[in-house]
TIVEX-889166 format. One record per residue (C-alpha): y, z, x. Coordinates in Angstrom, 3 decimals. Layout:
    north       up     east
        Y        Z        X
...
//
This chain:
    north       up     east
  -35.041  -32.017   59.989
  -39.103  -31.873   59.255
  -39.686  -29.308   56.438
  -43.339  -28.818   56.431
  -44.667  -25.792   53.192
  -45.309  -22.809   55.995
  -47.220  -19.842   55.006
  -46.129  -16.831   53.619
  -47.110  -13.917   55.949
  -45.437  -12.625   58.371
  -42.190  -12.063   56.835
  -39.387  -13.011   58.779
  -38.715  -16.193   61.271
  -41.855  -15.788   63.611
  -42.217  -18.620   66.855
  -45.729  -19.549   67.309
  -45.210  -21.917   70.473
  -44.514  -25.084   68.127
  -42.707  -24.181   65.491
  -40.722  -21.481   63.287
  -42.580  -20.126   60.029
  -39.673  -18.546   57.786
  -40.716  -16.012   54.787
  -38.775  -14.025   53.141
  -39.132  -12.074   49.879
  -37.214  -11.944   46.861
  -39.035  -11.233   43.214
  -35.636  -11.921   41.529
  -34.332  -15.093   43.103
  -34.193  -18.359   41.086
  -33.690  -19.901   44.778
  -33.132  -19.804   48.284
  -31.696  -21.611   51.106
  -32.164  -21.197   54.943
  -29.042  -22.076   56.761
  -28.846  -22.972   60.531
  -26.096  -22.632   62.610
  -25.119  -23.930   66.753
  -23.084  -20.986   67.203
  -22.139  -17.506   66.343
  -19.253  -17.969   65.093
  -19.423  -21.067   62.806
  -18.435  -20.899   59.277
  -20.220  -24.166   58.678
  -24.288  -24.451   59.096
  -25.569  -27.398   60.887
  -28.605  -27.618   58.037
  -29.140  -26.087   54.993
  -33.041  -25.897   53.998
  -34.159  -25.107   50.981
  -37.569  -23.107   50.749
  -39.595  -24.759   47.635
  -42.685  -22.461   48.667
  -43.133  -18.974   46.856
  -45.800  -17.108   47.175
  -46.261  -13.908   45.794
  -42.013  -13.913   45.031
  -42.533  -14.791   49.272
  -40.190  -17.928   49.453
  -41.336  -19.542   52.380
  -41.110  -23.305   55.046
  -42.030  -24.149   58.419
  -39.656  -26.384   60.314
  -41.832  -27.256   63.650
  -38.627  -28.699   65.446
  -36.733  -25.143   65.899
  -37.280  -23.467   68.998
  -36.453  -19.602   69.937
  -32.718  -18.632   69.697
  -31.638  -20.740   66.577
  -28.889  -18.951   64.728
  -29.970  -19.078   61.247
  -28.943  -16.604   57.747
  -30.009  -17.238   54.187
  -28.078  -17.673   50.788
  -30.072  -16.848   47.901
  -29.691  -17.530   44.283
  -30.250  -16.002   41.199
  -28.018  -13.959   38.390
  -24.876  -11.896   39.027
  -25.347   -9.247   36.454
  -24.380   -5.693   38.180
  -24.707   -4.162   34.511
  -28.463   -4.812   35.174
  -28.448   -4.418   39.241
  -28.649   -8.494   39.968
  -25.888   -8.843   42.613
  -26.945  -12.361   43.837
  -24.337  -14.952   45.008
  -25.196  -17.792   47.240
  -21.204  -17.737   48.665
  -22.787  -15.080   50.697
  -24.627  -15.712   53.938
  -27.161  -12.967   54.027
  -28.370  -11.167   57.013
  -32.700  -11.901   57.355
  -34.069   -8.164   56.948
  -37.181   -9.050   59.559
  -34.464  -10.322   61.997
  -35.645   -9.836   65.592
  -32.023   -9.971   67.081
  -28.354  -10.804   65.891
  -25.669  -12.444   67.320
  -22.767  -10.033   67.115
  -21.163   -7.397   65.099
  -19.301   -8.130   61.489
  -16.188   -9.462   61.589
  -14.588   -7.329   58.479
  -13.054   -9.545   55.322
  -12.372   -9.363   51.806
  -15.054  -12.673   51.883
  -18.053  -10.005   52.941
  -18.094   -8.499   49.494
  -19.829   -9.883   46.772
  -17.853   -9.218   44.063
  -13.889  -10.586   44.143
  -12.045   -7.630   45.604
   -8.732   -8.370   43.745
  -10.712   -7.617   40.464
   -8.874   -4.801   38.820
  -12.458   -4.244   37.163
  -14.139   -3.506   40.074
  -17.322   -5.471   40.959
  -17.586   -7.324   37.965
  -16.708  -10.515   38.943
  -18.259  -12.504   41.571
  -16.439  -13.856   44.435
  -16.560  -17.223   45.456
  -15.822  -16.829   49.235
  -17.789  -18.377   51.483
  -18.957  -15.328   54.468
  -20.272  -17.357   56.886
  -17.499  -17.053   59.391
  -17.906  -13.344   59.196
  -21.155  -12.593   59.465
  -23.362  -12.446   62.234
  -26.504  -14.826   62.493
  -29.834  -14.150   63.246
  -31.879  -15.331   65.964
  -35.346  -16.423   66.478
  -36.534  -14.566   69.160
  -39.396  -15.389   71.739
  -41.456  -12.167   71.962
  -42.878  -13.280   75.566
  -42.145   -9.886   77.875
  -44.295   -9.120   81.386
  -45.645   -5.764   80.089
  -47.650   -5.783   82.935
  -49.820   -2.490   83.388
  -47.380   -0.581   80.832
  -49.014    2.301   79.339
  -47.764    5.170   77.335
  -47.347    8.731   78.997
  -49.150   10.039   76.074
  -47.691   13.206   77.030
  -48.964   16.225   74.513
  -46.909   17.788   72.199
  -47.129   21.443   73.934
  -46.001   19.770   77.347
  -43.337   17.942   75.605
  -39.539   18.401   76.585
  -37.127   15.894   74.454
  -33.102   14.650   75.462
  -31.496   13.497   72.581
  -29.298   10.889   73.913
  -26.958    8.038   72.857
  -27.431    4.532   75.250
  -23.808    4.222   75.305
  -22.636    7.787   75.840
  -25.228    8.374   78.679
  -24.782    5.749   80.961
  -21.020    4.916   80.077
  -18.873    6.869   83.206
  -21.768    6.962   85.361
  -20.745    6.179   89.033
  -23.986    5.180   90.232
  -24.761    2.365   87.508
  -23.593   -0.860   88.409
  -20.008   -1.483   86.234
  -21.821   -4.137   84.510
  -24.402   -1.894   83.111
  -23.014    0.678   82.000
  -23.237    1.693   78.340
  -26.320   -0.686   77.898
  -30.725   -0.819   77.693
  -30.328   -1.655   81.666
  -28.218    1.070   82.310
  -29.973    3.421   80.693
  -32.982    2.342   82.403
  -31.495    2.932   86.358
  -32.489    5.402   89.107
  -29.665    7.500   88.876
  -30.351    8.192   85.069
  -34.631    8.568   85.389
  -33.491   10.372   88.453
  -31.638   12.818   86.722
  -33.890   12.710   83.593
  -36.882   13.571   85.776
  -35.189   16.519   87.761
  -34.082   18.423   84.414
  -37.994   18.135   83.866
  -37.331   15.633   80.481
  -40.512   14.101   78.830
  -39.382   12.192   76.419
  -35.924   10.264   75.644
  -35.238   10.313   71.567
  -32.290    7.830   71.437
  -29.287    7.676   69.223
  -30.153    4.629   66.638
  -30.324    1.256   68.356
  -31.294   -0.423   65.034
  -28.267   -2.918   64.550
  -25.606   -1.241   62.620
  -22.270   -1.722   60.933
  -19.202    0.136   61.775
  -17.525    0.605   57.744
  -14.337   -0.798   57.012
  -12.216    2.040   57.052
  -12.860    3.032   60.515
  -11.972   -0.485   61.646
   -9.278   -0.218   59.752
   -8.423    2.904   61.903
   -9.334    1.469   65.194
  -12.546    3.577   65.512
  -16.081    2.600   65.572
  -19.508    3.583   63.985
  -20.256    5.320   67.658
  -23.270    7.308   66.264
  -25.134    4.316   64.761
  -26.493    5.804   61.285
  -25.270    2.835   59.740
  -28.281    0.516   60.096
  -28.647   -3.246   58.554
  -31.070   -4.586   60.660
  -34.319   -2.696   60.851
  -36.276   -4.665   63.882
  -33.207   -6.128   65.926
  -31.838   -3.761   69.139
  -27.924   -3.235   68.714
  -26.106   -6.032   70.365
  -23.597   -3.628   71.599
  -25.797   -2.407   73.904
  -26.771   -5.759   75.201
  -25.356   -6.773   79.238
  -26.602  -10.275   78.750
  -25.758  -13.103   75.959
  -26.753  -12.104   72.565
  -30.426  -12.564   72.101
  -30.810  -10.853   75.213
  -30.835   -7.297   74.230
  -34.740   -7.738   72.728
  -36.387   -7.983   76.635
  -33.778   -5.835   78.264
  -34.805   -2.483   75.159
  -38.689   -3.680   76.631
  -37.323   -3.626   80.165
  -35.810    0.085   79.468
  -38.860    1.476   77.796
  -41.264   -0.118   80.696
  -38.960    1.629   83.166
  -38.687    5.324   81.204
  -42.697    4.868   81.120
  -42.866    4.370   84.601
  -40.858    7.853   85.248
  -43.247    9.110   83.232
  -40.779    9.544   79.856
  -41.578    8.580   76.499
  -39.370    6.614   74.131
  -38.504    8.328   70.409
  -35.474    6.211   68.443
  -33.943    8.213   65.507
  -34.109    5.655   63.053
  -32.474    5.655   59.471
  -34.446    4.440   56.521
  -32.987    6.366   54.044
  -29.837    3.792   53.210
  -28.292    0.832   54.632
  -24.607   -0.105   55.883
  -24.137   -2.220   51.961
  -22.978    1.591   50.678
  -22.057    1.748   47.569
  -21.473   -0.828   44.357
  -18.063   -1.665   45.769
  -19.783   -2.037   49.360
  -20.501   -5.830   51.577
  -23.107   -7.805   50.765
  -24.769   -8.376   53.929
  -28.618   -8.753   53.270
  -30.733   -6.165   50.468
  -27.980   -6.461   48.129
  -27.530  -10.095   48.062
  -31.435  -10.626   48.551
  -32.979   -8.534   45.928
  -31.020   -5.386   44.771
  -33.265   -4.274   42.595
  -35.851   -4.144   44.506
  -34.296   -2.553   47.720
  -32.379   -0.100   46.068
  -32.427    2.902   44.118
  -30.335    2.344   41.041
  -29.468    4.494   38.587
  -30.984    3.551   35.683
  -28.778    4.529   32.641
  -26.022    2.475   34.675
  -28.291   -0.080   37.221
  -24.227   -0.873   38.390
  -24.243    1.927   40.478
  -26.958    3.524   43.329
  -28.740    6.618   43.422
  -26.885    8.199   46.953
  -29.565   11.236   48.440
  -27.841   10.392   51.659
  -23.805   10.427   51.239
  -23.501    6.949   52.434
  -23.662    5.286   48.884
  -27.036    3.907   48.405
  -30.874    5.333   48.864
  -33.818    2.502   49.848
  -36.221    2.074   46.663
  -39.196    3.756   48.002
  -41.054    3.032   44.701
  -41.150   -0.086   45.234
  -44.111   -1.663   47.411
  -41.968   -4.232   49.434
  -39.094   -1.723   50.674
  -42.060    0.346   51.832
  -43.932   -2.700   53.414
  -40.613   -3.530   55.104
  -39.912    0.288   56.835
  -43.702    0.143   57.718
  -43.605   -3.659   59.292
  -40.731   -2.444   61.297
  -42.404    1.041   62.677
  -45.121   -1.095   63.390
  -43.034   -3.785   65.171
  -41.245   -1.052   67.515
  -44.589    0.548   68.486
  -46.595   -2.457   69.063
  -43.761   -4.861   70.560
  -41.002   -2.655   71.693
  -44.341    0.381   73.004
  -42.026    2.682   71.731
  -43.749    5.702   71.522
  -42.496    7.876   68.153
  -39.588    8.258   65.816
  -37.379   10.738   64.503
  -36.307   10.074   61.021
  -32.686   10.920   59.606
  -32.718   12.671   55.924
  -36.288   12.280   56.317
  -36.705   13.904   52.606
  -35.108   11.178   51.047
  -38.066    8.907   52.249
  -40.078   11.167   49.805
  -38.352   10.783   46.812
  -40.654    9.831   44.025
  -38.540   10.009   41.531
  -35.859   12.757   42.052
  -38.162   15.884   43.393
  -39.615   15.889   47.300
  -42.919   15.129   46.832
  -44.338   16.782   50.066
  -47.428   13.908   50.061
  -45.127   11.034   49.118
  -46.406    7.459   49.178
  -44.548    6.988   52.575
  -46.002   10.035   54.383
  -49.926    8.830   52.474
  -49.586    5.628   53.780
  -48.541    7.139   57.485
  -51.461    9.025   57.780
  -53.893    6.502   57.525
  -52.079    3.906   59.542
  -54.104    3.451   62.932
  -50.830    2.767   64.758
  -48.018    4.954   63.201
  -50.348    8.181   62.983
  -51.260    8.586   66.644
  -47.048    8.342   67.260
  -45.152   11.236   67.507
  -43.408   11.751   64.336
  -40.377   13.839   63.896
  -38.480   14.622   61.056
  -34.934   15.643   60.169
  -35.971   17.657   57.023
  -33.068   17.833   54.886
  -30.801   15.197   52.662
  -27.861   15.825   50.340
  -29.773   15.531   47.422
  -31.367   18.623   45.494
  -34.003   20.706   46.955
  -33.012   18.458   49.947
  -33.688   21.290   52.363
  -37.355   20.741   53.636
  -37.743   23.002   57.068
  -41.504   23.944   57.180
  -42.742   21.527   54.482
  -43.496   18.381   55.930
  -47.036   17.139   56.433
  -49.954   17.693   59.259
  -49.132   15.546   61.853
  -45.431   15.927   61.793
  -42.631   17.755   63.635
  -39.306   18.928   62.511
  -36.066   19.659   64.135
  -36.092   23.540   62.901
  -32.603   24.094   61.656
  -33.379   27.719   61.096
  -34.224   28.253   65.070
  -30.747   26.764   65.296
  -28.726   28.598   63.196
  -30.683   32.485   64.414
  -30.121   31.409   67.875
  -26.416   30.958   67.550
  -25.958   33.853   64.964
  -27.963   36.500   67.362
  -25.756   35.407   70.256
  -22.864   35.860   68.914
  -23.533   39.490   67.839
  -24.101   39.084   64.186
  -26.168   41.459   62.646
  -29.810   41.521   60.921
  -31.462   38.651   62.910
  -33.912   40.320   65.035
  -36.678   39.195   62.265
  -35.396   36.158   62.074
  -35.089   35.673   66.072
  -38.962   36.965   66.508
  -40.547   34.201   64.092
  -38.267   31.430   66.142
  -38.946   33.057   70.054
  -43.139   32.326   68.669
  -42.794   29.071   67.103
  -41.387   29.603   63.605
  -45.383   30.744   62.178
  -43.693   31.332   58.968
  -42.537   28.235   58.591
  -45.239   26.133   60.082
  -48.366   28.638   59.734
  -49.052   28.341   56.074
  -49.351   24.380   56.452
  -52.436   24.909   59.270
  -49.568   23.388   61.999
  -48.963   24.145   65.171
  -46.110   26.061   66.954
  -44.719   22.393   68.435
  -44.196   21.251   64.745
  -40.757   23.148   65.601
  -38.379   21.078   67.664
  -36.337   23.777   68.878
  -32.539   23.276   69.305
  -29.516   25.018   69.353
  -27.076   21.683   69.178
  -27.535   18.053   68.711
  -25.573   15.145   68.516
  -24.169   16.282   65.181
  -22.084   19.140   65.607
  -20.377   21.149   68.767
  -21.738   20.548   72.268
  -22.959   23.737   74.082
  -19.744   23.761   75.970
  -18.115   23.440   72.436
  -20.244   25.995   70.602
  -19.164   28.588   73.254
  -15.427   27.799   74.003
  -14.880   27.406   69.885
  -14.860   28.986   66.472
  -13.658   26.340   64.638
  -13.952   22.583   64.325
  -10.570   20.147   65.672
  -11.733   16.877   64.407
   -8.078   15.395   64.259
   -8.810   12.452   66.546
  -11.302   11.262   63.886
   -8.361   10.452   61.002
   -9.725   12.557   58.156
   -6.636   15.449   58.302
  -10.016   18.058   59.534
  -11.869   17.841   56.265
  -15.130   16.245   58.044
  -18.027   18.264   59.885
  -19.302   21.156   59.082
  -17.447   24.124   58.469
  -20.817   26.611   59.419
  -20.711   26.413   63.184
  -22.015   29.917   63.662
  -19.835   29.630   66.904
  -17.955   32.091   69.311
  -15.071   31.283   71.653
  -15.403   35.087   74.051
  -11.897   35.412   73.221
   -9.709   32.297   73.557
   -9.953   29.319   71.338
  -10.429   26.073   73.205
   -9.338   25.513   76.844
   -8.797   28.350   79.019
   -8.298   29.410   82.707
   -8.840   32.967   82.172
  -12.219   34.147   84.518
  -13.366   36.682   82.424
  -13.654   34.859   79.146
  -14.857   31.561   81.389
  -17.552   34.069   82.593
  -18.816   35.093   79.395
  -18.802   31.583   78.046
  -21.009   30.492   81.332
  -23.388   33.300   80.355
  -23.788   32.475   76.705
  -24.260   28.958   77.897
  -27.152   30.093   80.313
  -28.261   32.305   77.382
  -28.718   29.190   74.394
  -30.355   27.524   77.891
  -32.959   30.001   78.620
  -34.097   30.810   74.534
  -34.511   26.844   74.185
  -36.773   26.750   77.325
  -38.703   30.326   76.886
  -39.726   29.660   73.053
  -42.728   28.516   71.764
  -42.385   24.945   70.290
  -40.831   21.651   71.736
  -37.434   22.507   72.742
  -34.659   19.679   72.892
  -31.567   18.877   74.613
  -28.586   17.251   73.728
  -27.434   15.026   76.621
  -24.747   16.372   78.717
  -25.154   20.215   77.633
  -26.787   20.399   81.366
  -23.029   19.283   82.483
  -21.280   21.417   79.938
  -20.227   18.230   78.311
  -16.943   19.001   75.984
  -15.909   17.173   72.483
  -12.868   18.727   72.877
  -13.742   21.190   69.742
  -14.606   17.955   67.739
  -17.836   18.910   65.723
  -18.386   15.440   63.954
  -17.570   12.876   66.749
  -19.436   10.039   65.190
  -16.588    7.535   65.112
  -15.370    8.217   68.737
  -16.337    5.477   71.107
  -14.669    7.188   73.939
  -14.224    9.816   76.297
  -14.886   12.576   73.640
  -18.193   11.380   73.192
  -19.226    9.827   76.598
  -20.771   11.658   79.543
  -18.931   13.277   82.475
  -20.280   12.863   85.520
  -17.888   14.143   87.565
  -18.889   17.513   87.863
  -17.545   20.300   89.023
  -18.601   23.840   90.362
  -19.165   25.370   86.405
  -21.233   21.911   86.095
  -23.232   22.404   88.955
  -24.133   25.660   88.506
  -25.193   25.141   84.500
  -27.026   22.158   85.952
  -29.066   23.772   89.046
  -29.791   26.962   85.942
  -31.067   24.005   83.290
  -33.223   22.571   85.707
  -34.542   25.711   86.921
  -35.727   27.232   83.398
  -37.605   24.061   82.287
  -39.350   24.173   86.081
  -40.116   27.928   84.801
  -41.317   26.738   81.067
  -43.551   24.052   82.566
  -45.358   26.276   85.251
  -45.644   28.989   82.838
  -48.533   27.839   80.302
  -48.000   31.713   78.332
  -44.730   29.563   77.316
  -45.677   26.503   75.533
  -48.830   27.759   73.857
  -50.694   25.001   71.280
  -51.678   27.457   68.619
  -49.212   30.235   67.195
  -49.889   34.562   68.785
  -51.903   36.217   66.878
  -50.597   40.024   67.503
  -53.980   40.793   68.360
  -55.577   41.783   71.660
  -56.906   39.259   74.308
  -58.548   41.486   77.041
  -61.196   44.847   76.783
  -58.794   46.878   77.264
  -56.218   46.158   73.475
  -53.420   44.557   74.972
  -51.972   42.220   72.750
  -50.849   38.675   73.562
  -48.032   39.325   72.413
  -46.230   43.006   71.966
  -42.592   43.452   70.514
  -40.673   46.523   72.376
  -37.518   48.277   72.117
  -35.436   48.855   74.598
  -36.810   52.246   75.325
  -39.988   50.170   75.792
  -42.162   51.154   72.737
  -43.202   48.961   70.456
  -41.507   47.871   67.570
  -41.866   49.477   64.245
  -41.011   47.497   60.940
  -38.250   50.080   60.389
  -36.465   49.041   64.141
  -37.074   45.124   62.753
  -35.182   45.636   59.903
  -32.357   47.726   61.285
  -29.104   45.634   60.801
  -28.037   47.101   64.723
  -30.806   46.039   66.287
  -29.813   43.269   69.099
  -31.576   44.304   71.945
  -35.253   43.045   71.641
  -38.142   42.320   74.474
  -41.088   40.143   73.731
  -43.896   41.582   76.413
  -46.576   38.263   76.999
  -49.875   38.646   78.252
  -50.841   36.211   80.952
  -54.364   35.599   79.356
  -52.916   34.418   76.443
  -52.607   31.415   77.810
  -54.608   28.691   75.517
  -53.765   25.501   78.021
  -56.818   23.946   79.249
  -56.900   21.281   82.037
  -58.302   17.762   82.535
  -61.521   18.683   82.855
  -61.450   21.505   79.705
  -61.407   24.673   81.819
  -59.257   27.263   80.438
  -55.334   27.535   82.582
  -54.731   31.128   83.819
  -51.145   32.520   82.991
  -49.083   35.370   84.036
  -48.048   38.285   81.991
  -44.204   37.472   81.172
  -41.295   39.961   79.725
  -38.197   38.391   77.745
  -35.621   40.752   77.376
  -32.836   39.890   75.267
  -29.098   41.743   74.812
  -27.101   40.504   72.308
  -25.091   43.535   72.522
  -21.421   44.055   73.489
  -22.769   47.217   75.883
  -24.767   47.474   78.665
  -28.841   48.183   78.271
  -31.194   49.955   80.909
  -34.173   48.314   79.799
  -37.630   49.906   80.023
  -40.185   48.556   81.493
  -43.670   48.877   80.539
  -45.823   50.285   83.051
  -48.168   47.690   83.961
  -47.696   47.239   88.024
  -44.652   45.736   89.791
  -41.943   43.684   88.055
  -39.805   40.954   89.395
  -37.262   39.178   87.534
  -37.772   35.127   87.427
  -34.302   34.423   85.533
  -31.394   36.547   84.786
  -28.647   35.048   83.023
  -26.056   37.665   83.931
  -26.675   37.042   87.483
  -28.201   33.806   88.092
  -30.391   33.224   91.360
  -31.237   36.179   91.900
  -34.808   37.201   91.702
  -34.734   41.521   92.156
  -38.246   43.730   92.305
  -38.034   46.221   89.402
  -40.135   49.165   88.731
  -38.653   50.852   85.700
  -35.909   49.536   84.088
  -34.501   45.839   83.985
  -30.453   45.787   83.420
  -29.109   43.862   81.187
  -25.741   43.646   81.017
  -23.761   42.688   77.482
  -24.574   39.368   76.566
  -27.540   38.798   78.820
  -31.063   37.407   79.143
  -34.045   38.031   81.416
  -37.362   37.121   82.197
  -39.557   39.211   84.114
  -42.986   38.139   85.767
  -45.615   40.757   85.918
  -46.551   40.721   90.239
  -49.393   42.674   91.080
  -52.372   44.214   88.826
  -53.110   42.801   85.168
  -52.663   44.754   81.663
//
């Protein structure tokens, strides 16, 4: 095997037509060998290389007779001391943190960890077995891919409409994807999906993680899985799982899926998770970071460097003080934008990406070195703004140039639904585009992603058929998910064939619906609330690779009727410019004659005082929208016309005769309580208890 010195940049096992170059950094190694393997599954490496090159603590060698899809891993060297953070022990094959692809998932052993397991001490003493036959190897992977006349959509932020999605879960029961595809890139990326995607008016996919993850020990000791994916150890290689082809394969067929979403016209967002990795805790695997340079990749603490600062619940934080860990979440952005044309990313416990030391720090090093990137700032950045650790609650305080799923919209949606009092101030500042939150920072009203559920939590059909979590199936005797569902069940809890309370749960569906689509922001859905997709009242489903998390698409008359009313309100949101504005109301008048853009009224249809906005009673509100409002300017920068638009909202267990304001002929566009059907109304809109309308102003202007 030639061993020629190689050069030290890029990091990772890069093919440049002749050869491999292999880099990989470690500041605390005393050595490091590059193994090679002919198969997945070998214990035994067919070479072992060691890498006499460091540069810059970049160990380094470039072996010109390797060609793409060598199996390879590393062993590194250096001191097992956990009382000072070293955890290195070359019995460990170590997972190459710029891997491309892997060959498989973990196959779970006491030899994975790298301290002796038996030790009644803990992780004191090192252990001596050999991993190899456990782990799974990397792969060198050729980037060749046709991109052909790919482009992005580029599709603004005020036009935007996101499906939160999981690759698996989507595509899994779908009839109309070949057997073979289902639950994979491919399948994800077939007509019937884009089809459907397209129709529900979707502009952007953000998927599920697809960074290879680990599913932890106890849940295959359970029989579950890691279904969710927030569990990452491999920050540039696509999850085999959702691979159709040989492992290596799933690299083109994640380019083939994004090529094909672009070509519907849909961008591609993955939820990625930088905050920790699948090593968890001291007593966790060594699988990669830990065994290549703990200290460095990890937050320790540091009056006991045994054990890891945890902002995230899963046992360890990423050392974002130090300049490698950084380099290494900003190589692999990078990578997915420029190689995978991924389009943006949504990160999980985004906060804990800021941690300086223990505080947020609003304009962290991460979110400093963002904004100037040329790549990563023009992508559309989302953030999850919270993380278990304190002041780990962040809604509204993220920097220009980023989004955040708006928890608050979330949790006033579902708690002025459900009847609870005192959230008509609450509901006004979400229905506009959160201006409280997102106003003082000079942002925009789509900073707010607007949602009502997600993957985490109940589904819509759960959120409206429960009032209390049943997470049984998931082995944890209830204790897991959230206990603050803000939910309602109309009367029976779980499955029922009663009409009436099936009824009302329909209409609150329909109502959550309609808000998401009618507010000012970027509203998102979770996939298979368009179906009324059930969990079975499970509110924490991330270890359920099965038919409580996967898609139905067997659908039956409920289904087709929430899915003809989804599609139809995001057809209304997108030709209705008055509905996704780009800058935040103003309260002040648009035309000669002092009509506001936007006017508040109570039912009797006067304006709102601040005394009706703080009444505890009040949940009957209408949000009157003047067409020339409008701030949507076309292709050539000519200003969009709009038309004057009415929400009226009852969140009310009576009926409500509401007034309308006498401007010209009314007709309604949506009614919740009686949907497809459009009536003329003069004076008064009904809403029934529990309902939502929207009016469209039909002849003369205010």
């Amino acid at each position: 095997m030639r061993v020629w010195p190689g050069v030290p940049y890029p990091l990772g096992a890069t093919w440049d037509g002749e050869g491999v170059n292999f880099a990989l950094f470690s500041e605390n190694a005393t050595a490091v060998d590059l193994c090679l393997f002919a198969a997945a599954g070998d214990a035994r490496e067919t070479h072992r290389v060691a890498l006499r090159e460091r540069d810059g603590f970049v160990w380094h060698a470039y072996l010109p007779d390797l060609r793409p899809g060598q199996l390879y891993g590393y062993r590194v060297h250096g001191p097992w001391n956990p009382e000072e953070g070293h955890r290195f022990n070359p019995a460990k094959l170590l997972i190459d943190p710029y891997a491309r692809a892997l060959s498989g998932s973990i196959r779970w052993s006491d030899a994975l960890f790298g301290h002796d397991a038996s030790d009644p001490h803990g992780d004191l003493v090192a252990s001596r077995s050999d991993s190899a036959g456990a782990m799974p190897k990397c792969i060198v992977s050729e980037p060749a891919f046709s991109w052909g006349d790919d482009r992005p959509p580029g599709t603004p932020w005020s036009r935007t409409v996101v499906y939160e999605c999981h690759v698996e879960g989507l595509t899994r029961l779908h009839p109309d994807v070949p057997e073979a595809l289902r639950g994979t890139y491919l399948g994800l990326s077939m007509d019937p999906i884009l089809e459907h995607l397209v129709a529900l008016g979707v502009t952007a996919v953000e998927l599920m993680p697809v960074h290879h993850a680990v599913t932890e020990r106890a849940l295959a000791d359970r029989g579950l899985t890691n279904y969710w994916g927030y569990n990452s150890i491999a920050f540039f290689a696509p999850d085999v799982r959702y691979a159709s082809g040989r492992p290596g394969s799933q690299v083109g067929e994640f380019k083939t899926m994004v090529k094909r979403l672009h070509g519907a016209g849909i961008e591609v967002i993955l939820d990625v998770v930088y905050n920790h990795t699948a090593e968890g805790n001291h007593l966790g695997p060594t699988l990669s970071l830990r065994g290549i340079d703990n200290v460095a990749y990890y937050r320790l603490v540091p009056e006991d460097r045994r054990h890891y600062v945890d902002f995230t619940g899963c046992g360890n934080s990423l050392n974002m003080l130090h300049p490698r860990t950084i380099q290494l979440i900003m190589d692999s952005l990078r990578y997915w934008v420029l190689e995978m044309h991924v389009d943006g990313f949504r990160f999980d416990l985004a906060p804990a990406l800021a941690r300086e030391l223990y505080e947020v720090n609003q304009l962290g090093t991460f979110f400093d070195i963002i904004a100037q990137d040329p790549v990563l700032s023009q992508a559309k950045l989302i953030a999850e703004p919270w993380d278990l650790g304190p002041g780990g609650y962040q809604v509204g305080n993220f920097p220009m140039g980023w989004t955040e799923w708006n928890g608050k919209y979330r949790d006033t949606t579902r708690r002025f639904w459900r009847g609870d009092d005192g959230q008509l101030g609450e509901l006004g500042y979400r229905l506009t585009g959160s201006s409280d939150l997102y106003g003082p920072t000079a942002r925009n009203p789509y900073a707010s992603i607007n949602f009502v559920t997600c993957h985490d939590g109940f589904t819509l059909r759960d959120l409206v058929s429960y009032e209390h979590k049943h997470n049984e199936a998931n082995g944890e005797d209830n204790h897991d998910g959230s206990d603050a569902n803000w939910s309602h069940n109309w009367g029976v809890e779980g499955a029922t064939q009663r009409a009436d309370v099936l009824g009302l749960r329909d209409r609150a569906a329909r109502n959550f619906l309609a808000t998401v689509a009618f507010s000012q922001g970027v509203p998102m859905l979770s996939h298979g609330d368009e179906l009324g997709r059930t969990q079975r009242g499970n509110n924490n489903a991330y270890c359920q690779d099965n038919d409580i998390s996967w898609m139905q698409w067997t659908l039956d008359g409920r289904a087709r009727e929430l899915l003809a009313f989804t599609r139809e309100v995001f057809a209304i949101r997108r030709q209705h410019p008055v509905l996704r504005r780009r800058s935040f109301f103003r309260g002040a008048p648009v035309s000669g004659d002092g009509v506001k853009d936007v006017t508040w009224l109570r039912p009797d249809g006067v304006e709102m005082t601040a005394e009706d906005w703080g009444r505890p009673d009040g949940h009957v509100l209408g949000m009157l929208i003047h067409g020339e409002s409008s701030d949507e300017i076309d292709d050539r920068g000519r200003a969009v016309a709009g038309e004057t638009l009415l929400l009226v909202l009852n969140a009310s267990p009576s009926h409500c005769a509401f007034a309308l304001p006498k401007l010209g002929a009314w007709q309604e566009v949506v009614h919740t309580a009686h949907p497809g059907r459009h009536a003329h109304k003069t004076s008064a809109c009904e809403l029934p208890r529990w309902s939502l309308a929207l009016l469209r102003l039909r002849s003369g202007q205010p």
